[in-house]
N, C-alpha and C positions, 0 to 999 in steps of 0.2 A: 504494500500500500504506500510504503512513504519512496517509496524508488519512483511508482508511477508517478505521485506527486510533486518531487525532487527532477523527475524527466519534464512535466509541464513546466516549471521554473527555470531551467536550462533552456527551453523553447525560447524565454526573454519575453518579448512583446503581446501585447494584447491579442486573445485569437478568437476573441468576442465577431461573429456573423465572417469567420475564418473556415476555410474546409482541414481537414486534416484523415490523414491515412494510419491505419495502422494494422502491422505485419505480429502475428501471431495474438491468438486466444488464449490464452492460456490464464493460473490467476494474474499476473500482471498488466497484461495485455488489457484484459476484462477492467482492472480497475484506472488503465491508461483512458480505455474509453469513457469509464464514467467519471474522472477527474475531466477528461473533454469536454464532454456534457456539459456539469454544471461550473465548467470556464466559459461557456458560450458561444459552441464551436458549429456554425449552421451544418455542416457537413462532415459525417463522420464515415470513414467508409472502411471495414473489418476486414480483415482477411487471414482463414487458417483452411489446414489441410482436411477438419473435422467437421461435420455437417452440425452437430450437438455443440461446440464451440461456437460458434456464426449465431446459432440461435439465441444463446444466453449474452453474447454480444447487442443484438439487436434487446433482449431484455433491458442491457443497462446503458444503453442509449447509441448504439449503430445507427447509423442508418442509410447506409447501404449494407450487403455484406458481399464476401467474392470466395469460393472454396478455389483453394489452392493446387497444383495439379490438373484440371481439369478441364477439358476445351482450349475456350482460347484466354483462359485468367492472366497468363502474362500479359497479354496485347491489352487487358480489360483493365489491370494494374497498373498501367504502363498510360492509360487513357485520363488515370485519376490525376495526374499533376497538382498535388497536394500543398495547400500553403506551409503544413506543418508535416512530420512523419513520425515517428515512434516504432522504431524496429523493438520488439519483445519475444522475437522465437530462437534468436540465437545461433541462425544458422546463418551459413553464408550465401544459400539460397535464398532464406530471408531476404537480406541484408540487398541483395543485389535487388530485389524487388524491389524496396526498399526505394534504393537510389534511382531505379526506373520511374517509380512513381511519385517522386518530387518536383516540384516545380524548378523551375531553373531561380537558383542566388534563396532559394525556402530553406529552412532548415532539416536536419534531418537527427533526430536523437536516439541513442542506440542503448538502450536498457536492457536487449538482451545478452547475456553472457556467452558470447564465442567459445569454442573448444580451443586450447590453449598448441599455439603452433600458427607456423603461416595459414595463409585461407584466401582461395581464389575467389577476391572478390573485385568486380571490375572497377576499382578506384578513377579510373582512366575516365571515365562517365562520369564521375561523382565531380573529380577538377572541371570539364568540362562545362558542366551543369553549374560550377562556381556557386553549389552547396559548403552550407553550413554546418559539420558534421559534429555533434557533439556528444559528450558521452556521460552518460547519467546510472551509478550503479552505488557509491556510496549515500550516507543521509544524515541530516543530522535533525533538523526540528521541525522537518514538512509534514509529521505524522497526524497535525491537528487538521489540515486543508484533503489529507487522504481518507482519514475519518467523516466529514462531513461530504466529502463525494459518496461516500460508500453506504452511508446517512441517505443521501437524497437518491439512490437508484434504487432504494425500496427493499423491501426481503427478500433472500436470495433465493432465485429460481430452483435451486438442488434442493435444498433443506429447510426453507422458508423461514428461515432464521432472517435477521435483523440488525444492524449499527448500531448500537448505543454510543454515541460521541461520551457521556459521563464514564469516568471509569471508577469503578465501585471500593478502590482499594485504598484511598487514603482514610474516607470514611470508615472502614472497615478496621482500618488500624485506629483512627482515634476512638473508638468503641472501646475495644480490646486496649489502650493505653500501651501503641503498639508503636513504633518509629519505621512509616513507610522506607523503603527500600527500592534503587534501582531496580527496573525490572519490567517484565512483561507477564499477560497470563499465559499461560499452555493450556489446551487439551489434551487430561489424559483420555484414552480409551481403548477397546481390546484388551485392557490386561488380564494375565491369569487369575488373577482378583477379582475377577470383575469392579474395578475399582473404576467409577468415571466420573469426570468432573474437571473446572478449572482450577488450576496451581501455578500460583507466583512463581517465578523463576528463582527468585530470593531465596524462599523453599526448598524445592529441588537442591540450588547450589549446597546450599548446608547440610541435607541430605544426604549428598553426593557422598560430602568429603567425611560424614558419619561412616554412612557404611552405603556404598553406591546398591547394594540389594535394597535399600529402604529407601532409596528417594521416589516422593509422593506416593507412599502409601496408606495417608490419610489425609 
């Protein structure tokens, strides 16, 4: 969530009644679109290999989608000339879509993580096109602006779960006369316990370093 959001602020400029592209569905991708959304991006146009991916994209705010592989989706990719791009699938096929479907001097941000090693990617188009190639995978306090996008695209189409922007745990410590902690929640579940529920990462650590068989088992 806070990558995609960290990728929108890397974009720079206003992309309020702006089109933008974006290469892979995945969870990132997903939350690149609905960070797009409500920036105010008239034109959003999706694209993965996955028919169920496309769908849950147009859920939180597509609106086009393109499946990947298929017909003529390069040439259709290639048609979208995007103010803004957001590559999220990591590939270098991605990535070359990507740069096909930017506008000429647009930006183009790359939040997907490449496999590590050279990668035939046609750069050669990208100078040409005198894109803006920028790269967004670190974060540091875009987590409040990825939370209320993830807020406004509703309950999640899978599990029909929901955002809550409040998070329950400083409360939860001044009850308890508790001193919050860095940290995030977890889901556990599946476990041989049947044990399921959210746990502070704070938790866990301490846990860990007790006896790593006991973390979050209560």
């Amino acid at each position: 969530m806070r990558r995609a959001q960290a990728g929108l602020e890397a974009a720079g400029a206003s992309l309020v009644g702006r089109s933008a592209l974006g290469i892979g569905c995945g969870p990132i991708g997903l939350l690149v679109v609905a960070v797009l959304r409500r920036a105010g991006v008239r034109s959003i146009t999706a694209v993965d290999l996955v028919p169920r991916a496309l769908e849950l994209a147009r859920v939180v705010g597509a609106t086009q989608t393109i499946q990947a592989g298929t017909g003529q989706a390069q040439a259709t990719i290639a048609d979208v000339q995007a103010d803004v791009t957001f590559e999220s699938s990591g590939s270098h096929i991605g990535l070359a879509s990507a740069i096909a479907g930017t506008a000429r001097g647009a930006a183009l941000v790359m939040s997907g993580l490449l496999p590590p090693g050279p990668q035939p990617v046609p750069i050669s188009a990208a100078i040409a096109k005198e894109l803006d190639l920028l790269c967004s995978f670190r974060f540091n306090d875009e987590n409040g602006g990825g939370l209320r996008a993830a807020e406004g695209a509703g309950p999640c189409p899978e599990c029909g779960g929901s955002v809550a922007t409040a998070d329950p745990y400083p409360a939860n410590c001044a009850q308890r006369g508790a001193v919050p902690s860095p940290g995030v929640f977890v889901r556990i579940e599946d476990r041989e316990d049947d044990f399921e529920g959210l746990v502070h990462t704070s938790k866990q650590l301490r846990e860990l370093r007790a006896d790593p068989r006991d973390a979050a088992t209560s």
